[in-house]
C-alpha positions as CSV (number, residue, x, y, z in Angstrom):
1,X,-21.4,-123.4,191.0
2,X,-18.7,-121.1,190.6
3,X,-17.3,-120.3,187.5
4,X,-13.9,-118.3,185.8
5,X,-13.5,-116.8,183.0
6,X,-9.8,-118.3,181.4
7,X,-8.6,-116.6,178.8
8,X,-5.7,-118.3,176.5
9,X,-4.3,-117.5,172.7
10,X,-7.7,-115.8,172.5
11,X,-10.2,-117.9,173.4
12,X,-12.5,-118.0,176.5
13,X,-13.0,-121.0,178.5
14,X,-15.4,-121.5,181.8
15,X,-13.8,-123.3,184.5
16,X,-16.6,-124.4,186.4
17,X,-16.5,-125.8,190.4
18,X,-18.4,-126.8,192.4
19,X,-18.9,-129.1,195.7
20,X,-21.7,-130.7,194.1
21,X,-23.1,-133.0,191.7
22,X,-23.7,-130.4,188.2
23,X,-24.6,-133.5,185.8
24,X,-26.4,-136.5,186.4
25,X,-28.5,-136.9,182.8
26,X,-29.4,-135.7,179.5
27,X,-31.4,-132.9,180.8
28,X,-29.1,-131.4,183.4
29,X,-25.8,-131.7,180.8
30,X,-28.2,-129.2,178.7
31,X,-29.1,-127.2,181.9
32,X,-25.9,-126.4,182.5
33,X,-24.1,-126.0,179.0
34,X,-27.4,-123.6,178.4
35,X,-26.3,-121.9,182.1
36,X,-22.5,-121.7,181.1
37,X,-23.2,-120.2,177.5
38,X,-25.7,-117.8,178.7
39,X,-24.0,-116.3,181.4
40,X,-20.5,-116.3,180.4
41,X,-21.1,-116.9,176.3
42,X,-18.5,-119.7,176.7
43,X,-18.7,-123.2,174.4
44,X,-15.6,-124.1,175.7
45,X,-15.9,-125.6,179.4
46,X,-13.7,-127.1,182.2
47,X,-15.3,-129.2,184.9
48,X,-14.3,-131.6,187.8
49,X,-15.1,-134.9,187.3
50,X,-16.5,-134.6,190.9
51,X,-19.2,-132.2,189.4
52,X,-20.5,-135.5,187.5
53,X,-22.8,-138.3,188.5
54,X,-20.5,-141.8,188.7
55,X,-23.3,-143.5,186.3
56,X,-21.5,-141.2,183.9
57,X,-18.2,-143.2,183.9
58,X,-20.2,-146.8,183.7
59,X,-21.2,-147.1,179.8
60,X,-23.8,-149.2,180.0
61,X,-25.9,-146.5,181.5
62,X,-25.3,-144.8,178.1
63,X,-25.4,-141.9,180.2
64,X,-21.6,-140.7,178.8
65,X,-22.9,-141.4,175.1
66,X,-25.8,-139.0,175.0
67,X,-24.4,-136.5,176.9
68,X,-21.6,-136.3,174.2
69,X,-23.9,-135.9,171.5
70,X,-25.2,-133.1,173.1
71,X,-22.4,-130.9,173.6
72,X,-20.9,-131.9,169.6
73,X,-24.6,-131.1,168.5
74,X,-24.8,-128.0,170.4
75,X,-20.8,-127.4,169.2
76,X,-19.1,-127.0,173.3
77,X,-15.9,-128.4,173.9
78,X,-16.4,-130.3,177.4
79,X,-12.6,-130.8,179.2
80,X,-13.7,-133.3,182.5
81,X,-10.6,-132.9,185.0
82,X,-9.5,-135.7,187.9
83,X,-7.9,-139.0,188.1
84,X,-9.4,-141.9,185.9
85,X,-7.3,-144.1,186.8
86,X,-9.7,-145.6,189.2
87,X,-11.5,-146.7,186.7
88,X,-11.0,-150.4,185.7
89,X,-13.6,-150.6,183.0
90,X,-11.5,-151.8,179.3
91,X,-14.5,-149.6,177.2
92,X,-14.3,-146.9,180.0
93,X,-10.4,-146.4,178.6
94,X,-11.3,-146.7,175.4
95,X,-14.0,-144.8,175.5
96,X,-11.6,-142.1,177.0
97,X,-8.7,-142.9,174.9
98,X,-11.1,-142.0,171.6
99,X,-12.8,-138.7,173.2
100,X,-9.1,-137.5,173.8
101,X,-8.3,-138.0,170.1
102,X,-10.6,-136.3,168.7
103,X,-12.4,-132.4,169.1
104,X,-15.3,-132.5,171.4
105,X,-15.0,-133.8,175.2
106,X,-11.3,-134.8,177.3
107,X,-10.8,-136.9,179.9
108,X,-7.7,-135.0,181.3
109,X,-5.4,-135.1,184.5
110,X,-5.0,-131.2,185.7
111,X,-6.5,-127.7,184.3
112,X,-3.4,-126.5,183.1
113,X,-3.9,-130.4,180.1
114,X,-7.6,-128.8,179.8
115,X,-6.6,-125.1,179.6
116,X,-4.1,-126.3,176.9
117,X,-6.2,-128.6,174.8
118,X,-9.5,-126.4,174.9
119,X,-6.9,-123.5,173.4
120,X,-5.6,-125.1,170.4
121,X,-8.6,-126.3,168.9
């Protein structure tokens, strides 16, 4: 995991990569947010969508659900980065559509989208 520090209209944001799976349940989505907020005192995070299991993306695992309630209970802003469009599920969109209209987790295209959202809330 490698992680940088983003600075924008005063607020810090941890853009996380990595070439490997970061988040695959409950536990590790706390594992990490702990990790990124200890070390870099960042609620504000950017991460590849690569960096998350694919059970994530298919609801019914429920997966998606409770890791959201963790990062709005534990107040971190979560901005996933890559191309959803491969996704055919109707409550996957939705689902996305939702999280993008409101404050805690984005499904966005680029880092510049999640740079600029995670910065002007």
């Amino acid at each position: 995991m490698n992680t940088k520090i983003i600075k924008e209209n005063k607020i810090e944001i941890a853009l996380v990569e990595s070439n490997e799976i970061l988040i695959t349940d409950t536990q590790s989505a706390l594992d990490f947010m702990a990790t990124v907020r200890y070390d870099f005192s960042c609620d504000r995070i950017i991460i590849n969508k690569s960096a998350i299991c694919e059970e994530f993306f298919n609801l019914k695992t429920k997966i998606a659900g409770d890791i959201l309630q963790k990062f709005i209970n534990y107040q971190t802003k979560l901005a996933i980065i890559g191309d959803f469009s491969v996704y055919n599920s109707k409550s996957l969109k939705d689902f996305i559509y939702e999280s993008n209209n409101r404050k805690d987790l984005f499904f966005l295209s680029s880092e510049e989208e999640a740079i600029k959202k995670l910065s002007s809330i």
